[in-house]
C-alpha positions as CSV (number, residue, x, y, z in Angstrom):
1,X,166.5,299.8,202.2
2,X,168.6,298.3,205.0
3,X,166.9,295.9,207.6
4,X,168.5,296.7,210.7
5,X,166.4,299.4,212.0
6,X,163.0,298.3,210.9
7,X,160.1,296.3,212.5
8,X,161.2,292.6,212.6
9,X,159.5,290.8,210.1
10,X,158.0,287.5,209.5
11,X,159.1,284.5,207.5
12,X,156.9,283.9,204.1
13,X,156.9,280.6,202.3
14,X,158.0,280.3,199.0
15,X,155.9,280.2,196.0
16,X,156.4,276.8,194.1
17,X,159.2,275.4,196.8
18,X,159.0,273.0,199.2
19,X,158.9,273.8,202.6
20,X,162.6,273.0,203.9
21,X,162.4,271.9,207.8
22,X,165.7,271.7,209.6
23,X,167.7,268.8,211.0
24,X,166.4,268.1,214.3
25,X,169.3,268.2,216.8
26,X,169.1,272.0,215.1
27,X,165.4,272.5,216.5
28,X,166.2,270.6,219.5
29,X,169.3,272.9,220.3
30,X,167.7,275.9,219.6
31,X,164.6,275.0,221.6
32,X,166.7,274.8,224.7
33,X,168.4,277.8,224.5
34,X,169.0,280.5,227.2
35,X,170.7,284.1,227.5
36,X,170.0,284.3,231.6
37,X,173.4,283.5,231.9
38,X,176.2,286.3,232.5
39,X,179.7,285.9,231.8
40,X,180.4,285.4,235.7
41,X,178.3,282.2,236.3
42,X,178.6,280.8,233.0
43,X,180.8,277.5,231.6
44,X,182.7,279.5,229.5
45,X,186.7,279.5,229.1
46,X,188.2,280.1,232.2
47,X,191.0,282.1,230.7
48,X,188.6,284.6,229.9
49,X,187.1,285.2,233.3
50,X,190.0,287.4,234.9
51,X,190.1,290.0,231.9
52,X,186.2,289.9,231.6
53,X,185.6,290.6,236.0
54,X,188.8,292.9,235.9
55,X,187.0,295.2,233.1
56,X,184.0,295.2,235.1
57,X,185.6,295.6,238.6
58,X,187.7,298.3,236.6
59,X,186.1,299.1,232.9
60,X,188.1,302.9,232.6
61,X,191.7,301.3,233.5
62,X,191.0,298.3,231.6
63,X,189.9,300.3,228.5
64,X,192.9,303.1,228.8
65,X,195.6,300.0,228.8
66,X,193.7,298.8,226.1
67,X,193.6,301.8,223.9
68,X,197.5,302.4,224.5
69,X,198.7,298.7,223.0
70,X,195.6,298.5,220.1
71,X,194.5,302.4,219.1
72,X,198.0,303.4,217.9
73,X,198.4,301.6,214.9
74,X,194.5,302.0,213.6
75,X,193.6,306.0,213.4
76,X,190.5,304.9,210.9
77,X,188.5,303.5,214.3
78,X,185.8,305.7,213.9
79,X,184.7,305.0,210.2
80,X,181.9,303.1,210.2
81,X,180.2,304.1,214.2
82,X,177.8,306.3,214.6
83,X,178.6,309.4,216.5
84,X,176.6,312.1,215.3
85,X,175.1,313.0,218.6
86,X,178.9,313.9,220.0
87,X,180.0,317.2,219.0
88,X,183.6,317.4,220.5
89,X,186.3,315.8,218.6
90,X,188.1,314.5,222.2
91,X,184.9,313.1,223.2
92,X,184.4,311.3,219.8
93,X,187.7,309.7,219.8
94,X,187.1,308.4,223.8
95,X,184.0,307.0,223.0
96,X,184.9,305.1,220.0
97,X,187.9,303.7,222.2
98,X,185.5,302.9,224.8
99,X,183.2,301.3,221.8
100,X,186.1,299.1,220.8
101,X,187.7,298.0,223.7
102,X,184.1,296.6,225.0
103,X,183.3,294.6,221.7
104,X,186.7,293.4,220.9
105,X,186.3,291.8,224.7
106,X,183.4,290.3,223.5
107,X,184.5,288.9,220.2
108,X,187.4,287.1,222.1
109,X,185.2,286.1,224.6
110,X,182.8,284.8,221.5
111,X,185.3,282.9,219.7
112,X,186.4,281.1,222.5
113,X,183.9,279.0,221.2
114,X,182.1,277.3,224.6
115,X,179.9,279.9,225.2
116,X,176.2,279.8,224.9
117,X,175.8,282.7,222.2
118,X,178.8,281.1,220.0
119,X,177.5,278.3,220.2
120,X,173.9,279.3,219.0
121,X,175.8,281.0,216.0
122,X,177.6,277.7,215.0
123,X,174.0,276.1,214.8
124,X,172.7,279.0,212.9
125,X,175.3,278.5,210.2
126,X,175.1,274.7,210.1
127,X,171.6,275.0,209.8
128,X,171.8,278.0,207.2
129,X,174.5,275.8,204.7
130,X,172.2,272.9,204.7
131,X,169.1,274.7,203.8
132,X,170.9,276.9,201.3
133,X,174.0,274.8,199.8
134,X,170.6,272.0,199.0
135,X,169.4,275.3,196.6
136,X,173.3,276.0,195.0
137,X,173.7,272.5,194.7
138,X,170.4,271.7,192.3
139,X,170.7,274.7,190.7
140,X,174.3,273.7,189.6
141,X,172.6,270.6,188.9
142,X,170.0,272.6,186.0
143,X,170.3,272.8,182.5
144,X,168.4,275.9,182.5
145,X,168.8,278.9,184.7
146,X,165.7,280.7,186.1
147,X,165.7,283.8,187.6
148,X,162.1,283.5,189.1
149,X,163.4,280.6,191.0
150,X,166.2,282.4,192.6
151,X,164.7,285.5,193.6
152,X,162.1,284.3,196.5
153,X,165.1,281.9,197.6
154,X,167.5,285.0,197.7
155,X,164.5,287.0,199.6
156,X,164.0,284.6,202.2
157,X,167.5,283.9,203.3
158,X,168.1,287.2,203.6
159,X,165.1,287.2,205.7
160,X,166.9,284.6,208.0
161,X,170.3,285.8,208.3
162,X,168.3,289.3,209.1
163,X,166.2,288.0,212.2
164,X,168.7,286.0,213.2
165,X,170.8,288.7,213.6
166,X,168.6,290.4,215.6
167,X,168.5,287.5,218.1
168,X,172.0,287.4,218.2
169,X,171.9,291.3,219.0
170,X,169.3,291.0,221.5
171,X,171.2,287.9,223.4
172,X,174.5,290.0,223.5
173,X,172.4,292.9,224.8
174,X,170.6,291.1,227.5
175,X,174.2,288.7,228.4
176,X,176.1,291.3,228.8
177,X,174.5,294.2,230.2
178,X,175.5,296.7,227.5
179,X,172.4,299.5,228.8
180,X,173.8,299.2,232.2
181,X,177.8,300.0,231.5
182,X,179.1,302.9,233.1
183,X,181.6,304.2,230.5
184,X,180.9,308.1,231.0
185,X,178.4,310.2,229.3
186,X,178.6,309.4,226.0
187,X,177.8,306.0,225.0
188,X,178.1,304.2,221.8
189,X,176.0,300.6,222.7
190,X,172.9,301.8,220.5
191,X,171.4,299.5,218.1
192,X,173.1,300.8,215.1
193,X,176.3,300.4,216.3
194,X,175.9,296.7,218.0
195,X,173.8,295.5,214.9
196,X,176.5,296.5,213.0
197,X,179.0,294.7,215.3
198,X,177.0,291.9,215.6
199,X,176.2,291.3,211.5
200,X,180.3,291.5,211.4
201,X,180.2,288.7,213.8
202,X,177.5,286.6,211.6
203,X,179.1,287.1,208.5
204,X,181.5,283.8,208.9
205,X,183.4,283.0,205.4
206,X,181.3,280.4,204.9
207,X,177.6,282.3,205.7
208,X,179.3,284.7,203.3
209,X,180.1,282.2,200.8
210,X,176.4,281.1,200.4
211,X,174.8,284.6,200.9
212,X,177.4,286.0,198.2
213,X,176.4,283.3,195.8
214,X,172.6,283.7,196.1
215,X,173.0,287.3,195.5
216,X,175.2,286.4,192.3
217,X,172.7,284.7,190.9
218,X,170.1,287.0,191.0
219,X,171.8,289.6,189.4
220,X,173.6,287.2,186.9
221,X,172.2,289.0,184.0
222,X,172.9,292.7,185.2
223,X,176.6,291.4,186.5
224,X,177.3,290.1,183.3
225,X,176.7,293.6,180.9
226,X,178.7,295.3,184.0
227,X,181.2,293.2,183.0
228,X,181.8,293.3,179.7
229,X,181.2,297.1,179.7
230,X,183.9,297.5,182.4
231,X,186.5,295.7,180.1
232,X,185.4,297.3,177.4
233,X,185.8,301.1,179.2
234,X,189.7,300.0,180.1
235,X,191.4,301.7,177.9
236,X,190.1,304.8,178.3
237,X,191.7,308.0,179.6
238,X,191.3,310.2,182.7
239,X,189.9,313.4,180.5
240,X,187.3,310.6,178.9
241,X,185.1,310.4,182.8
242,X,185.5,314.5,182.8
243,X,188.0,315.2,185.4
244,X,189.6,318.5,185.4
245,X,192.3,319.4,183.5
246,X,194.3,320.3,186.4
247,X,193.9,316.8,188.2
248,X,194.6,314.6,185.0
249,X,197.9,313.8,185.7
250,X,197.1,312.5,189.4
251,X,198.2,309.0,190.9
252,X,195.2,306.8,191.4
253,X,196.9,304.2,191.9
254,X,196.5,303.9,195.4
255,X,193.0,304.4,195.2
256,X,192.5,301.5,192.5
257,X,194.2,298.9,194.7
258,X,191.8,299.8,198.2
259,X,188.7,299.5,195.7
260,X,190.5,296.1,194.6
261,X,189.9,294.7,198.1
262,X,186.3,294.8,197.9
263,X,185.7,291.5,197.3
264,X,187.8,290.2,199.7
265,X,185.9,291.7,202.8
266,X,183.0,289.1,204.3
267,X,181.4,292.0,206.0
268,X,179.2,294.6,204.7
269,X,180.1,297.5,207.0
270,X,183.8,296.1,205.9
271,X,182.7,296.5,202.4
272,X,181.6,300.5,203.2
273,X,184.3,301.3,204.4
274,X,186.7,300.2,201.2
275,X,184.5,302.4,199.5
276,X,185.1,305.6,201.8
277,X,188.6,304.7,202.0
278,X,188.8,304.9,198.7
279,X,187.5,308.2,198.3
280,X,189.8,309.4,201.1
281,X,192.5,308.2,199.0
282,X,191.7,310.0,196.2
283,X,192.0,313.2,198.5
284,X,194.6,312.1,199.5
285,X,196.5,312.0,195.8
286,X,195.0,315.1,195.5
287,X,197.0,316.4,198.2
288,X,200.6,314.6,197.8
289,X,200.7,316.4,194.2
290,X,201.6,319.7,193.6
291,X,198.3,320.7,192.4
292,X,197.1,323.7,194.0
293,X,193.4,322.4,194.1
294,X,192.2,321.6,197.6
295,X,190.5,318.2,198.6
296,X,188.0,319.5,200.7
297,X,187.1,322.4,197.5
298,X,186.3,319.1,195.1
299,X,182.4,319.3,193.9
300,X,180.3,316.1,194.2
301,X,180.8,316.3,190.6
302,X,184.5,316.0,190.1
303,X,184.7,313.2,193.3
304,X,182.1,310.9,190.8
305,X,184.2,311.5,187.6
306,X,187.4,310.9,189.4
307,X,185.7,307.6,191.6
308,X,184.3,306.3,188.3
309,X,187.6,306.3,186.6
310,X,188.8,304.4,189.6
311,X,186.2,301.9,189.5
312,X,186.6,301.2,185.8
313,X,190.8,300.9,186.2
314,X,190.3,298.6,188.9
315,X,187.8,296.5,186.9
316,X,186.4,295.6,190.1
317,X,183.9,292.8,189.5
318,X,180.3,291.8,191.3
319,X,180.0,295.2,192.0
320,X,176.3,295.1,192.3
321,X,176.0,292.0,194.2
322,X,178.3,293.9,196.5
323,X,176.3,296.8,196.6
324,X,172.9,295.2,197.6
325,X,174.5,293.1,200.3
326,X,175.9,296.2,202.0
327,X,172.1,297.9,201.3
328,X,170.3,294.7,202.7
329,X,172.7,294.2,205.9
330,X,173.6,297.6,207.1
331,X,171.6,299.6,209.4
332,X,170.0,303.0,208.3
333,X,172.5,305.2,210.1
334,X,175.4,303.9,208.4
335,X,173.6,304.3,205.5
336,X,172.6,307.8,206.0
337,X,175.9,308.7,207.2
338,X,179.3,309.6,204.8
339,X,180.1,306.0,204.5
340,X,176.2,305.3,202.6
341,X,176.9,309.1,200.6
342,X,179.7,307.4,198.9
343,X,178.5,304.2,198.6
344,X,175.9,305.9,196.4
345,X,178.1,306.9,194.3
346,X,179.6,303.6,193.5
347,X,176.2,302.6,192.8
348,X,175.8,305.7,190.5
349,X,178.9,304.8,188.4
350,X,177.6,300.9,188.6
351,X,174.5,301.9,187.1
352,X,175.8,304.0,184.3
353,X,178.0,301.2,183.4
354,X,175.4,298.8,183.6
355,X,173.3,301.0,180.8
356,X,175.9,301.9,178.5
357,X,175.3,301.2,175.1
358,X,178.6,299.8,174.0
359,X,178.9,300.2,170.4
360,X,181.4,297.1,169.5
361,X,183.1,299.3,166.6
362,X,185.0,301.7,169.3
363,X,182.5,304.4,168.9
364,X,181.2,304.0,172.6
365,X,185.1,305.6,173.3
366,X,184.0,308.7,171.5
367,X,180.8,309.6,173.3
368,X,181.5,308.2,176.7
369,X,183.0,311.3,177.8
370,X,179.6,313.5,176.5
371,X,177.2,310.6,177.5
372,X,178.9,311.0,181.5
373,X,178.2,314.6,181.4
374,X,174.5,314.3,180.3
375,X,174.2,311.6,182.8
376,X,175.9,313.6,185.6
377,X,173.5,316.8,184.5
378,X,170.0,314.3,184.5
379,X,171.7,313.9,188.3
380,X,172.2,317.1,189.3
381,X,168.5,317.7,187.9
382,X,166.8,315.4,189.8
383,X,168.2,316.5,193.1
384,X,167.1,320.1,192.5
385,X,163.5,318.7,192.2
């Protein structure tokens, strides 16, 4: 269940650990910090000032010019924002423009590093690596690995990162006047959309880094029989994960390679959006063929055969630890939306592969094909219910 749109909840101590209190120039800092500021009055970069005022004085000019030199080159924009409430297609692209142009002003103005809400985020992580790294670090240390150990450390720094993201949403909210922009009728600044934005924001290589790590642990045991099963389903053939006959002979390869860069995103709405490229690519070899089937005519069926026998040819690893990251910090409309449908579906084929019985003498190659049927079938089933 994601976070992001629930009730904000409160921190629990751990069972058996130590309560960990922070250095103290990080309570003192936090203690004394403010978001009455606005970007006019404030000590920020004054390189920044003349775009910032001239998109206020001017916020439709400034975001045309800016559509014209960024927009060209990117027409995936909208993957990932929620627009559900805006019917027309024209009206859909100018919001999203409007949506971009806005928060890529305030990720430059962000990074410039002096201001107040930066500034609070670099204390955040410093804070976060100490209390964290101190758990990585003695558990490195062990001799024995305990999974009862990790789990309420894994649940409350995910608790953390959560509400602090929330503050961090809040504080841009309230600096910049977001409810208050004139930028026509339809406008994108809901909480879905910005606590998206902002989690992108939070998700610093190093945050990631620890967060990735925790989650790694937990599901150490699970990770390692996805694993082993993956490299053990290599080898087999497209007509083995029940794909038509008529789409046997397509080129995945394009789709294999976008599901490859999985791990390399730091961001979990990054991460959802691999996985519905990924499908889109699959379409899209679908289309370059000469086949005479139709993307848009392919079952749910046929798109989980043919995504599983991507996943398995791109022996993409820490697939589950990837999967409950994007579930724990991505809010419930992304999740409801195409980009959650298909990240389903990863986790279907994740946890088929998880529970297959792998039968070390190469008999597991001759039933894999009827055991994916069965399982698609229990599926199918339990969605009729």
């Amino acid at each position: 269940m994601a976070f992001l749109d629930s009730p904000q909840r409160g921190h629990k101590n751990i069972p058996g650990q130590e309560q960990v209190t922070p250095p103290n120039s990080a309570q003192s800092t936090a203690s004394k910090t403010t978001f009455y500021s606005s970007p006019s009055n404030s000590t920020t970069n004054q390189n920044f000032e003349t775009p910032w005022k001239k998109f206020q004085q001017s916020p439709r000019k400034c975001i045309e010019e800016y559509s014209r030199s960024f927009f060209e080159d990117h027409p995936d924009l909208m993957i990932g924002i929620d627009i559900r409430n805006i019917n027309s297609s024209a009206d859909q692209a100018r919001a999203v423009k409007r949506f971009k142009a806005v928060t890529n002003l305030i990720e430059k103005h962000l990074n410039q590093g002096e201001h107040i809400i930066s500034a609070l985020i670099t204390q955040f992580e410093n804070y976060f690596l100490w209390k964290y790294n101190q758990f990585l670090d003695q558990l490195k240390k062990s001799e024995n690995f305990d999974k009862y150990i990790v789990e309420p450390v894994v649940s409350k720094a995910t608790i953390d990162l959560q509400q602090f993201i929330i503050i961090v949403y809040e504080a841009i909210d309230q600096f910049y006047c977001l409810s208050n922009l004139s930028l026509g009728e339809f406008n994108l600044f809901n909480r879905s959309n910005m606590l998206n934005f902002v989690t992108r924001l939070i998700f610093r290589p190093r945050i990631y880094e620890v967060m990735f790590s925790l989650y790694a642990l937990k599901f150490k045991e699970i990770e390692q029989t996805y694993r082993s099963n993956l490299a053990y389903c290599f080898n087999l053939k497209p007509k083995d994960f029940d794909i038509p006959v008529d789409l046997l002979d397509i080129d995945y390869n394009k789709a294999i390679k976008r599901l490859q860069k999985l791990k390399n995103k730091t961001s979990p709405i990054k991460k959802l959006k691999v996985i519905f490229k990924t499908v889109q690519l699959i379409k899209q070899s679908i289309d370059d063929s000469d086949k005479t089937k139709e993307k848009n005519s392919l079952s749910s069926d046929e798109i989980l055969s043919m995504f599983m026998y991507v996943l398995v040819k791109s022996q993409t690893t820490d697939v589950v630890t990837h999967c409950r990251l994007i579930e724990e910090f991505t809010t419930e409309n992304a999740l409801n939306s195409a980009l959650g449908y298909y990240a389903v579906t990863l986790e279907i084929c994740v946890n088929y592969l998880c529970n297959l019985e792998v039968a070390r003498n190469g008999g597991v190659l001759d039933r894999f094909s009827e055991g994916f049927k069965l399982f698609i079938q229990t599926l199918e089933k339990k969605a009729s219910y």
